[in-house]
mmCIF file of the protein (N, C-alpha, C, O) and its ligand, coordinates in Angstrom:
data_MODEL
# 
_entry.id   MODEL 
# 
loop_
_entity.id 
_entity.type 
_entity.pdbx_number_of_molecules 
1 polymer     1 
2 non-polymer 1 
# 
_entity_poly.entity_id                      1 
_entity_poly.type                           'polypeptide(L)' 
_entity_poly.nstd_linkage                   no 
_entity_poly.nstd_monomer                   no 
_entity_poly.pdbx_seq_one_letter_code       
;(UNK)(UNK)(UNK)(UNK)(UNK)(UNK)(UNK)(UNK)(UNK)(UNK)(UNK)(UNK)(UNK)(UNK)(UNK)(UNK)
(UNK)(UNK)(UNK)(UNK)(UNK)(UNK)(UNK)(UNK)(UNK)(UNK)(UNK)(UNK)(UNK)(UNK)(UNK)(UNK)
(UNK)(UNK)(UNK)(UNK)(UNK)(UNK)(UNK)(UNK)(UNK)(UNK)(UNK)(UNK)(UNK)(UNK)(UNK)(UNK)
(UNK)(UNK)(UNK)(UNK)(UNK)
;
_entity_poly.pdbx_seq_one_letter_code_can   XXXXXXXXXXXXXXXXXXXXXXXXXXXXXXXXXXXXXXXXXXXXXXXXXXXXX 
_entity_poly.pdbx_strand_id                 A 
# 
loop_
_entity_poly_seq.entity_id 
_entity_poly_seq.num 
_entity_poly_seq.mon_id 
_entity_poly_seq.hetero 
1 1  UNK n 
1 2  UNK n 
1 3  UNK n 
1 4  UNK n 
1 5  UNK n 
1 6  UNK n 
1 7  UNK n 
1 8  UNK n 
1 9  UNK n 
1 10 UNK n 
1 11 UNK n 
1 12 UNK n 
1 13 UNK n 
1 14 UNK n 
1 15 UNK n 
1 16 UNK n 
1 17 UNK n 
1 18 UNK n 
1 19 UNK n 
1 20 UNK n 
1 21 UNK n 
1 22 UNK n 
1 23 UNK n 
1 24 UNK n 
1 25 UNK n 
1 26 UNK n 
1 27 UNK n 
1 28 UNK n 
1 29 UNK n 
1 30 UNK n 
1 31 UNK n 
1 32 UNK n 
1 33 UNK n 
1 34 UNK n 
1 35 UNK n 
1 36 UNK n 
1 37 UNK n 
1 38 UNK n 
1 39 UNK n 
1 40 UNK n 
1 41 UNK n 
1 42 UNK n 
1 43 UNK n 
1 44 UNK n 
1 45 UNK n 
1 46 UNK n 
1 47 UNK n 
1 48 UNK n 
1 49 UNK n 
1 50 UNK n 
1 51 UNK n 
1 52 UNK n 
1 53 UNK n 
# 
loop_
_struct_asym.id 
_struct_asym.entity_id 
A 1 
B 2 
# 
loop_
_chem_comp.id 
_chem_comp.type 
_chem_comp.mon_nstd_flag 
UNK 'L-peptide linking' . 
ZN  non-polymer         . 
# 
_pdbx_entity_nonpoly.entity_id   2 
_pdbx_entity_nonpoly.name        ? 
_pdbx_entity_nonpoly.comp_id     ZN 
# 
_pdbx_nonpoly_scheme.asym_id         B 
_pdbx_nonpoly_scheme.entity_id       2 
_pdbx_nonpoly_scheme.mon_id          ZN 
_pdbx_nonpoly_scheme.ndb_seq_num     1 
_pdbx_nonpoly_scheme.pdb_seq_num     101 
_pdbx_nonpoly_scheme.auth_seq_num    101 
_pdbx_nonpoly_scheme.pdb_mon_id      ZN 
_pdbx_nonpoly_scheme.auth_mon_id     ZN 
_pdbx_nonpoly_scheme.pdb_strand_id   A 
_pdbx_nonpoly_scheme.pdb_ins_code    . 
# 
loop_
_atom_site.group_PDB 
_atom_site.id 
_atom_site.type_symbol 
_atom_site.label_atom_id 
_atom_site.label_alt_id 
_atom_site.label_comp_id 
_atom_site.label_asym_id 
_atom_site.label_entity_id 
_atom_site.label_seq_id 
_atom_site.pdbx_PDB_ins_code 
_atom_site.Cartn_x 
_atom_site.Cartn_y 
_atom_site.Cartn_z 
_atom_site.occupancy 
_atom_site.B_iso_or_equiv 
_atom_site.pdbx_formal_charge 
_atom_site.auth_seq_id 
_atom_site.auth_comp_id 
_atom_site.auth_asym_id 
_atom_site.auth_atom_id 
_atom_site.pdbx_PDB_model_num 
ATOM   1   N  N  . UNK A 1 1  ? 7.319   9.750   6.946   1.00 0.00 ? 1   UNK A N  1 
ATOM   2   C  CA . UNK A 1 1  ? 5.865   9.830   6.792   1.00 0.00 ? 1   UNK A CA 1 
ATOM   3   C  C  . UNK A 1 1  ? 5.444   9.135   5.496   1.00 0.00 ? 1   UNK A C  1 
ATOM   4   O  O  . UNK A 1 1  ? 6.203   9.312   4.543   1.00 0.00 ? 1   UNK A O  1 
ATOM   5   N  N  . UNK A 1 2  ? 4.204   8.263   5.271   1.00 0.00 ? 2   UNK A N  1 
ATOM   6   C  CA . UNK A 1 2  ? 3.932   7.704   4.549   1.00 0.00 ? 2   UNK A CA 1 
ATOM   7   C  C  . UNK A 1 2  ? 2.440   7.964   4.387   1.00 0.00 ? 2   UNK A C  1 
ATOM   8   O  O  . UNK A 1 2  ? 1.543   8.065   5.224   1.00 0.00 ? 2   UNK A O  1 
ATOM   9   N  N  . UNK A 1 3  ? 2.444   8.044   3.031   1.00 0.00 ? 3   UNK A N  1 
ATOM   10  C  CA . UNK A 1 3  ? 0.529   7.853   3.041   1.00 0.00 ? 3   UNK A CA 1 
ATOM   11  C  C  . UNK A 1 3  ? -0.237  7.121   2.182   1.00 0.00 ? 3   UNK A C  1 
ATOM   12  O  O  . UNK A 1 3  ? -0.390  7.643   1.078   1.00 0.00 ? 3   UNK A O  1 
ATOM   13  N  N  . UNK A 1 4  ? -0.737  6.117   2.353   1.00 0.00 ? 4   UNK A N  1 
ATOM   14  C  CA . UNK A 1 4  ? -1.604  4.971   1.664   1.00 0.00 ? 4   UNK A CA 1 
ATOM   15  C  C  . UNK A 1 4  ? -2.336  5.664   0.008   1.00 0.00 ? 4   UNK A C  1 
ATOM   16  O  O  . UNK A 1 4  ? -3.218  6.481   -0.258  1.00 0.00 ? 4   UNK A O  1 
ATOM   17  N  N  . UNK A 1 5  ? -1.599  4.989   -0.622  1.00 0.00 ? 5   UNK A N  1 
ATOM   18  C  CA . UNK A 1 5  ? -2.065  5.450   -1.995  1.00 0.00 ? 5   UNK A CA 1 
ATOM   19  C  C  . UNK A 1 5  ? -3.595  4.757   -2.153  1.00 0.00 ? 5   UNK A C  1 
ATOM   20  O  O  . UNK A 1 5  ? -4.269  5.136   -3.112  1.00 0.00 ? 5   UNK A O  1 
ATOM   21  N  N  . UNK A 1 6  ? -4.039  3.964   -1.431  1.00 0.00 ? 6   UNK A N  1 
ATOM   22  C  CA . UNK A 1 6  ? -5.523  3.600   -1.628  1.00 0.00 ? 6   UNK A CA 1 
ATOM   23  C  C  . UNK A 1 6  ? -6.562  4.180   -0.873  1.00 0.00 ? 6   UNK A C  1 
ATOM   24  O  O  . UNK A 1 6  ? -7.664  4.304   -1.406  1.00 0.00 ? 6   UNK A O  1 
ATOM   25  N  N  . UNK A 1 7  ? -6.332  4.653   0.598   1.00 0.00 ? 7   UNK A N  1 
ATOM   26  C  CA . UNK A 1 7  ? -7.785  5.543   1.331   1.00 0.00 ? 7   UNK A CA 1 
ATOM   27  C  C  . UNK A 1 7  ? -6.740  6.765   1.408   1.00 0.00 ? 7   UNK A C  1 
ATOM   28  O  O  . UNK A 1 7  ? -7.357  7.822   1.544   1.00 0.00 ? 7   UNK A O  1 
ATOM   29  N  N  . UNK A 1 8  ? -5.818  6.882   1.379   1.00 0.00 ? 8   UNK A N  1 
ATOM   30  C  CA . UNK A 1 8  ? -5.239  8.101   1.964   1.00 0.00 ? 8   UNK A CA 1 
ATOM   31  C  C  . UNK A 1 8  ? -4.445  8.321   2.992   1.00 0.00 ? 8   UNK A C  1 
ATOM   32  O  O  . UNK A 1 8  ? -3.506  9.114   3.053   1.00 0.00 ? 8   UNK A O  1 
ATOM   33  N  N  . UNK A 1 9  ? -4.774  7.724   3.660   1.00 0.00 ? 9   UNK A N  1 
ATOM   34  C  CA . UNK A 1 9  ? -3.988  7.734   5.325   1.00 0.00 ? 9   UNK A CA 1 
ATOM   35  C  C  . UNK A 1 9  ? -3.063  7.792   5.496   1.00 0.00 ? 9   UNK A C  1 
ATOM   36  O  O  . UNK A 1 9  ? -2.283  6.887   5.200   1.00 0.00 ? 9   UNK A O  1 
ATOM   37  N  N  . UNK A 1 10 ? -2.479  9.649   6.444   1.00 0.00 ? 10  UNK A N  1 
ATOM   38  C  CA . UNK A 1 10 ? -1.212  9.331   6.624   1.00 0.00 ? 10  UNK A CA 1 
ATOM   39  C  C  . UNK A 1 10 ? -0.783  8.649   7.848   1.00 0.00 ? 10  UNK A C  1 
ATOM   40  O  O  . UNK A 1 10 ? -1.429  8.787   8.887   1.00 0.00 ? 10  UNK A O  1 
ATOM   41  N  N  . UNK A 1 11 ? 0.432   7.809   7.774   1.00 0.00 ? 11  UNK A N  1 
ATOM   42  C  CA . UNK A 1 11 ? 0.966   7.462   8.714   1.00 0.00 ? 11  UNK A CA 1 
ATOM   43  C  C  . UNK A 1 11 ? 2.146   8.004   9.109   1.00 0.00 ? 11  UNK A C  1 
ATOM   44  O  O  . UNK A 1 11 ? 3.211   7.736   8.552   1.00 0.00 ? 11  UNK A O  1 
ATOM   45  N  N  . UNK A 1 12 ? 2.016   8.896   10.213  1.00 0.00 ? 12  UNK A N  1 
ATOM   46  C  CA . UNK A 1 12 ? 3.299   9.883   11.323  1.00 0.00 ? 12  UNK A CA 1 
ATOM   47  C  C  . UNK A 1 12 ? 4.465   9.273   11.712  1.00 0.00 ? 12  UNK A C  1 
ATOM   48  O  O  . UNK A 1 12 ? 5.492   9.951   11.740  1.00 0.00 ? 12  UNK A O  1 
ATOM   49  N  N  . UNK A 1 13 ? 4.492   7.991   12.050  1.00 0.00 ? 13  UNK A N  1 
ATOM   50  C  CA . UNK A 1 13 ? 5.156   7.314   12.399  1.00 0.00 ? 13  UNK A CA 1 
ATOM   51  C  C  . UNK A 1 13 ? 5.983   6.620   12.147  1.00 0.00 ? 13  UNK A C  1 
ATOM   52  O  O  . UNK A 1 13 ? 5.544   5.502   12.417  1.00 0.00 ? 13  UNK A O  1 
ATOM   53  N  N  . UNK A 1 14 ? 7.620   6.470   11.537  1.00 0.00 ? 14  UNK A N  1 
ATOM   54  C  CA . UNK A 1 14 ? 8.216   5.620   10.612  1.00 0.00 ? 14  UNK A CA 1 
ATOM   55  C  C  . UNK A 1 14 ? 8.064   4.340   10.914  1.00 0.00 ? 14  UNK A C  1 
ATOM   56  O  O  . UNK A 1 14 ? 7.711   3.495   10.091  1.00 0.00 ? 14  UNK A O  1 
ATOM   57  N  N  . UNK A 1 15 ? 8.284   4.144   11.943  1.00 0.00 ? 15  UNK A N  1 
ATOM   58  C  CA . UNK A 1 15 ? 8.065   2.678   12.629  1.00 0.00 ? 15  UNK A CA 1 
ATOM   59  C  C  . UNK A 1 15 ? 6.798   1.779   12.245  1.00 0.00 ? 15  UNK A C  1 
ATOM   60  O  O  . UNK A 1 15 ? 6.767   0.549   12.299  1.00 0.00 ? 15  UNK A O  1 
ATOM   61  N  N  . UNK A 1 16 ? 5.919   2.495   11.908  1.00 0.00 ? 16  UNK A N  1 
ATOM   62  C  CA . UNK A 1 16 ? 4.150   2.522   11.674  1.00 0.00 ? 16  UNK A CA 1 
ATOM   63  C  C  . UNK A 1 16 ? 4.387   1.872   10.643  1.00 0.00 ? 16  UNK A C  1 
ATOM   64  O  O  . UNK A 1 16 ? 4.351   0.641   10.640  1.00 0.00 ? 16  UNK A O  1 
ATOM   65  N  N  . UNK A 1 17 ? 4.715   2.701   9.425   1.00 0.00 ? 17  UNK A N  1 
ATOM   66  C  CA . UNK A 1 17 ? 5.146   2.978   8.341   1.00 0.00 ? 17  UNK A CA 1 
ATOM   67  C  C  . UNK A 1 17 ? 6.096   1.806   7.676   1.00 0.00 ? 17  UNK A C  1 
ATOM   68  O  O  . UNK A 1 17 ? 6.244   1.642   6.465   1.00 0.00 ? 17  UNK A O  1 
ATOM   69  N  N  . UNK A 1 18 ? 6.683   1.060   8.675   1.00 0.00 ? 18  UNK A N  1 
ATOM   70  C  CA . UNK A 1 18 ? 7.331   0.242   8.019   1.00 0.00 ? 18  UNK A CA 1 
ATOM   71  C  C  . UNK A 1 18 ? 6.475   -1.142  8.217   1.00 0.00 ? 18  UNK A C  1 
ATOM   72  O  O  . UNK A 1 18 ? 7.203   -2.126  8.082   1.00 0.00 ? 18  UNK A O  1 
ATOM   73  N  N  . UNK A 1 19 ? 5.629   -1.339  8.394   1.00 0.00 ? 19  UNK A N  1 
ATOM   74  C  CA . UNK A 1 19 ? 4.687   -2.540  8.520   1.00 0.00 ? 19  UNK A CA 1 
ATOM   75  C  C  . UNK A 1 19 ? 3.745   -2.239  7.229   1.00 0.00 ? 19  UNK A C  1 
ATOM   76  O  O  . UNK A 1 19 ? 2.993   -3.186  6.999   1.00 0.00 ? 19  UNK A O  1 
ATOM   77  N  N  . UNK A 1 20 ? 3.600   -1.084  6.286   1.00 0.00 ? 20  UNK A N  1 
ATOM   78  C  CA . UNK A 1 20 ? 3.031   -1.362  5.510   1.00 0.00 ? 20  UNK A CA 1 
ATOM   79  C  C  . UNK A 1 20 ? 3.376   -1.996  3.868   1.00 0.00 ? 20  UNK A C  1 
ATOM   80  O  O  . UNK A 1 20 ? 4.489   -1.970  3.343   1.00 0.00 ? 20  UNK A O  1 
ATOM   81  N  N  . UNK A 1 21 ? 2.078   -2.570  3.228   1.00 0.00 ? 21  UNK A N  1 
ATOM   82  C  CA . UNK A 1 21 ? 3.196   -3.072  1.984   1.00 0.00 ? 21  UNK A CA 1 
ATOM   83  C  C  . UNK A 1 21 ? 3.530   -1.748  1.055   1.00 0.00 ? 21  UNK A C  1 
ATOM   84  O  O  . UNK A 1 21 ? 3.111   -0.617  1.303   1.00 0.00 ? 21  UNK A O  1 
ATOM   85  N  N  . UNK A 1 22 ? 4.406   -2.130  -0.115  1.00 0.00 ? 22  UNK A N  1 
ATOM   86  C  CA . UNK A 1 22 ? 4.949   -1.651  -1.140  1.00 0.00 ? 22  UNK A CA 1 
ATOM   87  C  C  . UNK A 1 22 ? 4.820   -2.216  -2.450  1.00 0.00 ? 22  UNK A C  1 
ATOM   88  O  O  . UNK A 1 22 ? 4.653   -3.419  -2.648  1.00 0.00 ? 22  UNK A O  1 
ATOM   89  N  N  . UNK A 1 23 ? 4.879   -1.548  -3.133  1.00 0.00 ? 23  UNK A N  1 
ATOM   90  C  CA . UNK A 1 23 ? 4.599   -2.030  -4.664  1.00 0.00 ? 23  UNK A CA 1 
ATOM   91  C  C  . UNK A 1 23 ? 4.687   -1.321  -6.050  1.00 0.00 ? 23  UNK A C  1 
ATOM   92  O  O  . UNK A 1 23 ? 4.041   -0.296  -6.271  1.00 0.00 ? 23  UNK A O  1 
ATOM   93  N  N  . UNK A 1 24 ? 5.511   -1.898  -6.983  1.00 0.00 ? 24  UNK A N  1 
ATOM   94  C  CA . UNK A 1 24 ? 5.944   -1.028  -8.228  1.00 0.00 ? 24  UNK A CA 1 
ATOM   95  C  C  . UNK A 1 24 ? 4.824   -0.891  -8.847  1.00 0.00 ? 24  UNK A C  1 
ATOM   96  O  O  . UNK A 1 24 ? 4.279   -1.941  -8.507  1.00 0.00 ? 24  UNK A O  1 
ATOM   97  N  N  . UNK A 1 25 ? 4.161   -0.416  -9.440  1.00 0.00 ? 25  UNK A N  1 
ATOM   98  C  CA . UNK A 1 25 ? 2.939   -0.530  -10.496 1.00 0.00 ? 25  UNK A CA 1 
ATOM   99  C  C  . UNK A 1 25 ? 3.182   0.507   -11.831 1.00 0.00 ? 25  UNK A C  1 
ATOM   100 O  O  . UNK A 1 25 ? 2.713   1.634   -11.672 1.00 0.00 ? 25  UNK A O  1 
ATOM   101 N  N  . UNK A 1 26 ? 3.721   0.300   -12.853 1.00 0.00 ? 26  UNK A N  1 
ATOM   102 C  CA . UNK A 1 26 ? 4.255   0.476   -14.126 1.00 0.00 ? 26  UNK A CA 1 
ATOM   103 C  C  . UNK A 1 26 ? 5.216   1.555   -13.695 1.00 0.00 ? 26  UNK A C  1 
ATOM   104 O  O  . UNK A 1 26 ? 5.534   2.523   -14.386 1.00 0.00 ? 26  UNK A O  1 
ATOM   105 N  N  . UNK A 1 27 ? 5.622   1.300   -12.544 1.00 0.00 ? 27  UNK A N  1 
ATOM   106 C  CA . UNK A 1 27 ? 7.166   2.357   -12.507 1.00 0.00 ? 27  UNK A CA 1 
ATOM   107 C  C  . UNK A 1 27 ? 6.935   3.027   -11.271 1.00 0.00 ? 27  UNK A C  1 
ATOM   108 O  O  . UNK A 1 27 ? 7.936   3.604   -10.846 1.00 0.00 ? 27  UNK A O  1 
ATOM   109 N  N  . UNK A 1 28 ? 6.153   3.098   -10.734 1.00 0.00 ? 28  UNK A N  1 
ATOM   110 C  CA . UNK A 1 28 ? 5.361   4.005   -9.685  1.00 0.00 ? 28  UNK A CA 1 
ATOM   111 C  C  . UNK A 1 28 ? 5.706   3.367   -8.413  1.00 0.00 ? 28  UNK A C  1 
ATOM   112 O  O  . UNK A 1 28 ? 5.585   2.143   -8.469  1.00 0.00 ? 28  UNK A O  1 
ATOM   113 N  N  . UNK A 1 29 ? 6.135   3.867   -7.178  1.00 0.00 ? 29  UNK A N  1 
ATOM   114 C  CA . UNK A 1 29 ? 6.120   3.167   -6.120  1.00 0.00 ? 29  UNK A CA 1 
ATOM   115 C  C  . UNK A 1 29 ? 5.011   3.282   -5.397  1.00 0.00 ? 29  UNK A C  1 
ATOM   116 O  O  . UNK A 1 29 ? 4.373   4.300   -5.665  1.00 0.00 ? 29  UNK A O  1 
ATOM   117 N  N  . UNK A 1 30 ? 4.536   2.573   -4.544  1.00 0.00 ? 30  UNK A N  1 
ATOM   118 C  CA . UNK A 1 30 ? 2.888   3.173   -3.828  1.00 0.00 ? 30  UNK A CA 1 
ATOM   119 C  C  . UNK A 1 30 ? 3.260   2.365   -2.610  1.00 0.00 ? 30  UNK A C  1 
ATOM   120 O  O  . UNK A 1 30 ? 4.034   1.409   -2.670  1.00 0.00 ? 30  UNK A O  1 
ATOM   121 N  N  . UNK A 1 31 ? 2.761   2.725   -1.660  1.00 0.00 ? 31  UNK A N  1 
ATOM   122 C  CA . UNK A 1 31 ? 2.588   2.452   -0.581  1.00 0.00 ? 31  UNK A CA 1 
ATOM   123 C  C  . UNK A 1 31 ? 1.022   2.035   0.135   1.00 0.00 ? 31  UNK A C  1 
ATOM   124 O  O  . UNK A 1 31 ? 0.174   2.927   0.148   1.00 0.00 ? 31  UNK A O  1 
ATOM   125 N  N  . UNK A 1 32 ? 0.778   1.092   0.541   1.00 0.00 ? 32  UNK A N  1 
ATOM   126 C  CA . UNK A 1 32 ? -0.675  0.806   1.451   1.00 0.00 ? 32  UNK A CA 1 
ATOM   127 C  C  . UNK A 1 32 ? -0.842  0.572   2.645   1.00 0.00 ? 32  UNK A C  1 
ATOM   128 O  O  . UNK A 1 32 ? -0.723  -0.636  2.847   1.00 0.00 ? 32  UNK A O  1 
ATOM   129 N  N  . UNK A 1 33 ? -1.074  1.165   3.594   1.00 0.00 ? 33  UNK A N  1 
ATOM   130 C  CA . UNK A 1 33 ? -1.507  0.735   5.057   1.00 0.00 ? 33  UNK A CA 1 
ATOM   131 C  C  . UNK A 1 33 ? -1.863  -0.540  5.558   1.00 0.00 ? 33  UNK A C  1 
ATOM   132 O  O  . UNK A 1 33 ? -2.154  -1.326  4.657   1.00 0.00 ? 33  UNK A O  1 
ATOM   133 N  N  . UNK A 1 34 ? -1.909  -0.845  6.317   1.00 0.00 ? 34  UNK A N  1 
ATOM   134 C  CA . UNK A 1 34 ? -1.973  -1.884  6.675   1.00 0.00 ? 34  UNK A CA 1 
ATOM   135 C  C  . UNK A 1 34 ? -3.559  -2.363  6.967   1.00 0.00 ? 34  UNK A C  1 
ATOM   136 O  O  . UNK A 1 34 ? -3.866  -3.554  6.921   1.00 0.00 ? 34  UNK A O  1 
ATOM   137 N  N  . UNK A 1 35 ? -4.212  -1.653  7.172   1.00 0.00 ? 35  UNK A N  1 
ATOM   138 C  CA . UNK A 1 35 ? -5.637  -2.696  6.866   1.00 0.00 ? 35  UNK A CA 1 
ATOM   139 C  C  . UNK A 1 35 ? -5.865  -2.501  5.028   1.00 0.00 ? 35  UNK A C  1 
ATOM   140 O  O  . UNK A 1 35 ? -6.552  -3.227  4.309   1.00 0.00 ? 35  UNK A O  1 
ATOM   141 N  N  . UNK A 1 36 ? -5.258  -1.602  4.718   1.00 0.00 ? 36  UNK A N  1 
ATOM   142 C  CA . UNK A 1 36 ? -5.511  -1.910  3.017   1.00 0.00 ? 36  UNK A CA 1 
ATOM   143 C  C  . UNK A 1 36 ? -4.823  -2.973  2.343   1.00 0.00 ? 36  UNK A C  1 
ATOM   144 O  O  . UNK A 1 36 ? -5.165  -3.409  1.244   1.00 0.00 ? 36  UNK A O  1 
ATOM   145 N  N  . UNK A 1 37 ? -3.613  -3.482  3.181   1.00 0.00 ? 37  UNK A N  1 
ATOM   146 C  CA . UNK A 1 37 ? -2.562  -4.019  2.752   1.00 0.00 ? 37  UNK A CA 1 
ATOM   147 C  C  . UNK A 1 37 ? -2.997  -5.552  3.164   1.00 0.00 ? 37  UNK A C  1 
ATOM   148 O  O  . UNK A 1 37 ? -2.674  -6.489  2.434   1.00 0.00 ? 37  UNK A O  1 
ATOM   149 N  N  . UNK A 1 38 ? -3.533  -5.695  4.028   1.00 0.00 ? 38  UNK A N  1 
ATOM   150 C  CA . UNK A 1 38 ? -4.592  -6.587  4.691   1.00 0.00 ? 38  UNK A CA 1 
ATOM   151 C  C  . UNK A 1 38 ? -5.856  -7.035  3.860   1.00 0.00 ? 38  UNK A C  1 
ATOM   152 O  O  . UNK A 1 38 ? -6.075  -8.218  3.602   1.00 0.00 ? 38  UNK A O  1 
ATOM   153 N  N  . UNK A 1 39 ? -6.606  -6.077  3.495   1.00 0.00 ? 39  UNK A N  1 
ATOM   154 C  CA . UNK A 1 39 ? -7.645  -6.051  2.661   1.00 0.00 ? 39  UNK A CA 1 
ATOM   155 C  C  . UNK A 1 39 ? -7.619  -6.482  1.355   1.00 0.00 ? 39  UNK A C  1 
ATOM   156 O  O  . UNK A 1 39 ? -8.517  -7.008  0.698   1.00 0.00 ? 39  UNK A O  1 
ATOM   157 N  N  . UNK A 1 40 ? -6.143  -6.117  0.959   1.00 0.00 ? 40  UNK A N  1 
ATOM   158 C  CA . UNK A 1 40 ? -6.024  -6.724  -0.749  1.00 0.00 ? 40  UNK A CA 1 
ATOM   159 C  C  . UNK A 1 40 ? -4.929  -7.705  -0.645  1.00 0.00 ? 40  UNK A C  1 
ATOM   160 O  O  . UNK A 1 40 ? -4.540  -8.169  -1.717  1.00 0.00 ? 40  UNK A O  1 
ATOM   161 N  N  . UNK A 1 41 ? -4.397  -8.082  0.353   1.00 0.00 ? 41  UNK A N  1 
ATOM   162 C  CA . UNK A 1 41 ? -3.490  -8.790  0.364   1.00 0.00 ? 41  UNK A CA 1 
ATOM   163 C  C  . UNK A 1 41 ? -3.571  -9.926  -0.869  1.00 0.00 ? 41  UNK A C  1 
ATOM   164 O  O  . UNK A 1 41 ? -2.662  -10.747 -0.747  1.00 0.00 ? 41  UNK A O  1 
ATOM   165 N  N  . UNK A 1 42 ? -4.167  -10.098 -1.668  1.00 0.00 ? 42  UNK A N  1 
ATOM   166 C  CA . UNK A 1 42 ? -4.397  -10.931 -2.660  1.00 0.00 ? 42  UNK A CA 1 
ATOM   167 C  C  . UNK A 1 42 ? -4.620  -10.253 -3.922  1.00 0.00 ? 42  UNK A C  1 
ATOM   168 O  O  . UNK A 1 42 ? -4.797  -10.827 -4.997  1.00 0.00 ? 42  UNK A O  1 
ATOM   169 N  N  . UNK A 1 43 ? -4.609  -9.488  -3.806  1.00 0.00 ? 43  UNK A N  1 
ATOM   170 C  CA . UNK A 1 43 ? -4.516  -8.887  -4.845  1.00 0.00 ? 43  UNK A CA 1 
ATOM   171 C  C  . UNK A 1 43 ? -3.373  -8.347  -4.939  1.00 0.00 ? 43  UNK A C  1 
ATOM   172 O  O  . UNK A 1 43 ? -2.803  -8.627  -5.993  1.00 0.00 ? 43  UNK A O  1 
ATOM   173 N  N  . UNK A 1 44 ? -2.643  -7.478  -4.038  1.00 0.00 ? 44  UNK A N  1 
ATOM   174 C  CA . UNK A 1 44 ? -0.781  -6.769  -4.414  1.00 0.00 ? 44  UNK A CA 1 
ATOM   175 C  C  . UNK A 1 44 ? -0.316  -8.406  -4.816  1.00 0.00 ? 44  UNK A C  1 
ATOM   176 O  O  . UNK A 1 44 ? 0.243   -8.491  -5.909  1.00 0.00 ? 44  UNK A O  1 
ATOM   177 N  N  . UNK A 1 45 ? -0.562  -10.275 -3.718  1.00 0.00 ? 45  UNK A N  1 
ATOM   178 C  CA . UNK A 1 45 ? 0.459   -10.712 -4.001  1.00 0.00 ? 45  UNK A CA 1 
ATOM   179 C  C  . UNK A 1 45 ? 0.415   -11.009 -5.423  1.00 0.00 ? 45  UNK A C  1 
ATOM   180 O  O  . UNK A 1 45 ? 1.475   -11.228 -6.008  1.00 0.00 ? 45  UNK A O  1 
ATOM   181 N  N  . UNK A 1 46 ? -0.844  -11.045 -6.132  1.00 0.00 ? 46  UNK A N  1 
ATOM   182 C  CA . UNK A 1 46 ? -1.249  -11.324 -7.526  1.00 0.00 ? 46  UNK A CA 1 
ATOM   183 C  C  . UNK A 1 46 ? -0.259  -10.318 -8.708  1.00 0.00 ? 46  UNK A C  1 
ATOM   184 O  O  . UNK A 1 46 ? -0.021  -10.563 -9.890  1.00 0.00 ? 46  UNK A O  1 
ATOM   185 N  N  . UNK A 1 47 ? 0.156   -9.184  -7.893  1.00 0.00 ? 47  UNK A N  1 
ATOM   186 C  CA . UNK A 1 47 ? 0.965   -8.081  -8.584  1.00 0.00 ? 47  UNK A CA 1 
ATOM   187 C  C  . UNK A 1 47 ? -0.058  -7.310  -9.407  1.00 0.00 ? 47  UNK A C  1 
ATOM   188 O  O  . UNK A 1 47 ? 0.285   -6.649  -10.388 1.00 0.00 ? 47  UNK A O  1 
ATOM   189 N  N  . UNK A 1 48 ? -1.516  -7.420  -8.929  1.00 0.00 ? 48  UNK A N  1 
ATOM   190 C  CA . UNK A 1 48 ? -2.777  -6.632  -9.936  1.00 0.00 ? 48  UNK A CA 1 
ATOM   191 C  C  . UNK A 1 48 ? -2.103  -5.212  -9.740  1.00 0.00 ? 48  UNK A C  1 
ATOM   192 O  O  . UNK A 1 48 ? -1.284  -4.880  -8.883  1.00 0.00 ? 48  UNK A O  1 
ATOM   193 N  N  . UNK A 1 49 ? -2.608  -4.535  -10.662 1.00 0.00 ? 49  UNK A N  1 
ATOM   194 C  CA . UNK A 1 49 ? -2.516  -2.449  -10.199 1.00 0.00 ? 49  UNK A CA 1 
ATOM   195 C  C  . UNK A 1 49 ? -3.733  -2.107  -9.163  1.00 0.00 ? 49  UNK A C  1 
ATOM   196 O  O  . UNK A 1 49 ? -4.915  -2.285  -9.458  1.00 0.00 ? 49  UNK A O  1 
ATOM   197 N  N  . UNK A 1 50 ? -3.462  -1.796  -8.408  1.00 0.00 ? 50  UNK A N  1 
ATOM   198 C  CA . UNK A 1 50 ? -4.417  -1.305  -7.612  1.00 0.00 ? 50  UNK A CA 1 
ATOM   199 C  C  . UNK A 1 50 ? -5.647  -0.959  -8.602  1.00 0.00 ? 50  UNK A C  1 
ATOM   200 O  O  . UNK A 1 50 ? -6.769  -1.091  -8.112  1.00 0.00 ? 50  UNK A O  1 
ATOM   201 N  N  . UNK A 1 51 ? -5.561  -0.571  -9.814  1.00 0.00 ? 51  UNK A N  1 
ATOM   202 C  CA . UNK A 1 51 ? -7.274  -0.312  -10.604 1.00 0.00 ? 51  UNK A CA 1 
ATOM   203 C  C  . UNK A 1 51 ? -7.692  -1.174  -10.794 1.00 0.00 ? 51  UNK A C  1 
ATOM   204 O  O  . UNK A 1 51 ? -8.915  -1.058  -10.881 1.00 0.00 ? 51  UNK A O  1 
ATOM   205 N  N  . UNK A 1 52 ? -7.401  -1.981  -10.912 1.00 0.00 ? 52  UNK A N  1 
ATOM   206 C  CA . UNK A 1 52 ? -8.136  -3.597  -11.208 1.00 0.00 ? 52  UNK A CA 1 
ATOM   207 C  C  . UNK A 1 52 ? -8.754  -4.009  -9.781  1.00 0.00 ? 52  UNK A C  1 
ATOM   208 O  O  . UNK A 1 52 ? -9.592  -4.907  -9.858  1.00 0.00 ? 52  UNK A O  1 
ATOM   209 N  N  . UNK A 1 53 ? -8.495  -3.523  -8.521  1.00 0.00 ? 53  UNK A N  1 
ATOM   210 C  CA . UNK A 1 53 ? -8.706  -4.112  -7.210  1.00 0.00 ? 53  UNK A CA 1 
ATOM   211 C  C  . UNK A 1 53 ? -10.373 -4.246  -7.151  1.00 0.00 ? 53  UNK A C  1 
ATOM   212 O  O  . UNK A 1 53 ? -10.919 -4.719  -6.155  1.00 0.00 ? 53  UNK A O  1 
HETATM 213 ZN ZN . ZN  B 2 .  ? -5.097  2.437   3.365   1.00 0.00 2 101 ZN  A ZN 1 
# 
């Protein structure tokens, strides 16, 4: 189970779950769904922190 550190959303499904991105942010692992992951896709590849988004 995974849940989008940016709206929240959990995802039930591992399979689901593995289509979304990942990302270190000062040590932190986070996880984003896939329309969030979609949505900032320019921003994770930039390596911004999600607060800057
Ligand atoms: Zn999300």
């Amino acid at each position: 189970m995974a849940t989008c550190d940016f709206c929240g959303v959990v995802e039930d499904d591992p399979a689901g779950a593995l289509t979304w991105a990942t990302s270190v942010e000062k040590g932190v692992r986070r996880s984003y769904c896939t329309d969030c992951s979609r949505e900032h896709l320019r921003s994770l590849e930039a390596k911004l922190d999600s607060e800057w988004w």
